[in-house]
C-alpha positions as CSV (number, residue, x, y, z in Angstrom):
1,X,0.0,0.0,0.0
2,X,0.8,3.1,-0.6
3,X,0.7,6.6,0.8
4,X,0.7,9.8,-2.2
5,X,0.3,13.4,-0.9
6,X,-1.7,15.1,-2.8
7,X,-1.5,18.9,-2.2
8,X,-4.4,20.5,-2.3
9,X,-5.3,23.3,-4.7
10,X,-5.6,26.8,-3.0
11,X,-4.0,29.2,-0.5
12,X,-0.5,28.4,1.2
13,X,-1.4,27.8,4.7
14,X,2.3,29.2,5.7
15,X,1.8,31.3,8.7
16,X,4.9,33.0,7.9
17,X,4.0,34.1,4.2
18,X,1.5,36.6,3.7
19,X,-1.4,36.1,1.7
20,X,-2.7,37.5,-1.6
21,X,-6.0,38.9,-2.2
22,X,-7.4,35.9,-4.4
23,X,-6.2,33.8,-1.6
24,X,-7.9,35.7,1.2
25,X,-11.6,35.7,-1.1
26,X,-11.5,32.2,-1.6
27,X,-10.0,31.1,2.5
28,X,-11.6,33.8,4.4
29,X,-10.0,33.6,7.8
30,X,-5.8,32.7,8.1
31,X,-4.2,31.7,11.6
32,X,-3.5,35.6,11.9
33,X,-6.8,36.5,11.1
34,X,-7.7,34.4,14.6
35,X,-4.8,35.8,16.3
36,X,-6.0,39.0,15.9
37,X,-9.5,38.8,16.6
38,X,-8.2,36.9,19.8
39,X,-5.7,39.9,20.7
40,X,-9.0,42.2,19.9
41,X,-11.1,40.3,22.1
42,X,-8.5,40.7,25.0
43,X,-7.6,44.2,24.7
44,X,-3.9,43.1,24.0
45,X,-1.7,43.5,20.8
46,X,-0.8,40.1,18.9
47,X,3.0,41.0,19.7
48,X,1.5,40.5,23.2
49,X,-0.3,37.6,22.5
50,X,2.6,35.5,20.9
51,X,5.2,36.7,23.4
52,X,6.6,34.3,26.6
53,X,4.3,35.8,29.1
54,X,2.6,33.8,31.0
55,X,-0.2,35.6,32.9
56,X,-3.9,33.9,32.5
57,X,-5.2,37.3,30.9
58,X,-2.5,36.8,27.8
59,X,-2.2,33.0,27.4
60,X,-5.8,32.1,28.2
61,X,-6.6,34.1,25.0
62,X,-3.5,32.6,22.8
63,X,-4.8,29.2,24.2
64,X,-8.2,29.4,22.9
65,X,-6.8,31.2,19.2
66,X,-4.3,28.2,19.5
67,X,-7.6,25.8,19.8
68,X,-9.4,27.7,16.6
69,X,-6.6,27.1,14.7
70,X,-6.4,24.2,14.8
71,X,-10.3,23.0,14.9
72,X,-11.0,25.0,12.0
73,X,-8.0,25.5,9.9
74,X,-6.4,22.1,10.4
75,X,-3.5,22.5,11.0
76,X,-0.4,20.9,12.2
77,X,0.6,21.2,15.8
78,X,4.4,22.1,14.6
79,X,2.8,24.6,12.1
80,X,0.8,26.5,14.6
81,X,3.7,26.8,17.2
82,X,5.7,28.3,14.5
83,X,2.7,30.9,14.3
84,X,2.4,31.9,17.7
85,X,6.0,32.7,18.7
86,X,7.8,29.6,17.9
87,X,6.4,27.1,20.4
88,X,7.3,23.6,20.9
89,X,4.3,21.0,19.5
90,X,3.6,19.8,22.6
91,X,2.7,23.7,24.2
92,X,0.5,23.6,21.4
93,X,-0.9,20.1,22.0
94,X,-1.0,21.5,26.0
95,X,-3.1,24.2,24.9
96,X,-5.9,22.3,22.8
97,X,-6.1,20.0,26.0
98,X,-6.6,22.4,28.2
99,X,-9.1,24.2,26.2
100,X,-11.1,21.1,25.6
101,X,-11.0,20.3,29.2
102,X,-12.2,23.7,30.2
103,X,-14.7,23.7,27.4
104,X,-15.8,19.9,28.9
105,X,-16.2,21.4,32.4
106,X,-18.6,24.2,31.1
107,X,-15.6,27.0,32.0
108,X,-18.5,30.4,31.4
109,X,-15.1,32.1,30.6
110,X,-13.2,30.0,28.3
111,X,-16.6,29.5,26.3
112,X,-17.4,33.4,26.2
113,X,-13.9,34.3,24.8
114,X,-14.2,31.5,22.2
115,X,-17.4,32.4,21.4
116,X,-16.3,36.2,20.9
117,X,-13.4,35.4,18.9
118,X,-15.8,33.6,16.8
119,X,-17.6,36.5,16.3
120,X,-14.4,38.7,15.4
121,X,-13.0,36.7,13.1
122,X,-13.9,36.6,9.6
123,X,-15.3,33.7,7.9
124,X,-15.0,31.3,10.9
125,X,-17.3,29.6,10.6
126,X,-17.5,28.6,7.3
127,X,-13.6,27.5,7.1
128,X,-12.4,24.3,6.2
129,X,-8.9,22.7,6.8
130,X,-6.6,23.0,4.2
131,X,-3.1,21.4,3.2
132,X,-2.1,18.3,2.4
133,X,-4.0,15.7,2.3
134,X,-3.1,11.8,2.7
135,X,-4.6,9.5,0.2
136,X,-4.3,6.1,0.0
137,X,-3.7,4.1,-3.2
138,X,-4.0,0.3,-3.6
């Protein structure tokens, strides 16, 4: 058996390249378009937000853009860490676990900021993953 990648017609997902106009019609919201709604949503700047600090009013926001990412963009734990302020994987994979365990304890918080970065951020809720994709051959 084996394993082709077939890479998927559309914008670069590269959270380090910027994005044209065509790309930004057709793939509404982009990892920065969620880091900034989540900075908005705050009252902080994205420098802020994808800094080392450490204080619950900074990360609990970069922890619940960290969780939209990669819900409803798809992508890659390495990827997103490389978008907010080059993080280890495992911070990342920290910070969806944490979200989903506050989200699974009914956190009133946690599900009010997610639900107003929601609102702030473009096309949200009508994104769906994009990259790579595996397919299997016979």
């Amino acid at each position: 058996m084996e394993i082709e990648i077939d890479l998927a017609p559309g914008p670069n997902p590269d959270p380090l390249e910027p994005h044209s106009v065509q790309e930004h019609l057709a793939f509404p919201t982009t990892g920065r378009d969620i880091l900034a709604a989540a900075a908005a949503v705050a009252g902080i700047t994205v420098d802020l937000l994808v800094s080392k600090d450490r204080h619950r009013a900074i990360s609990r926001p970069r922890q619940v853009a960290i969780w939209l990412i990669r819900r409803d963009l798809g992508w890659s734990f390495p990827y997103i860490g490389r978008l907010v302020g080059n993080r280890d994987h495992t911070t990342i994979m920290a910070s969806c676990r944490c979200i989903d365990d506050l989200k699974t304890q009914g956190d009133v918080v946690t599900l009010r900021l997610i639900a107003a970065v929601e609102r702030r951020a473009p096309g949200l809720a009508s994104c769906e993953p994009v990259g790579p994709r595996l397919v299997r051959t016979a």
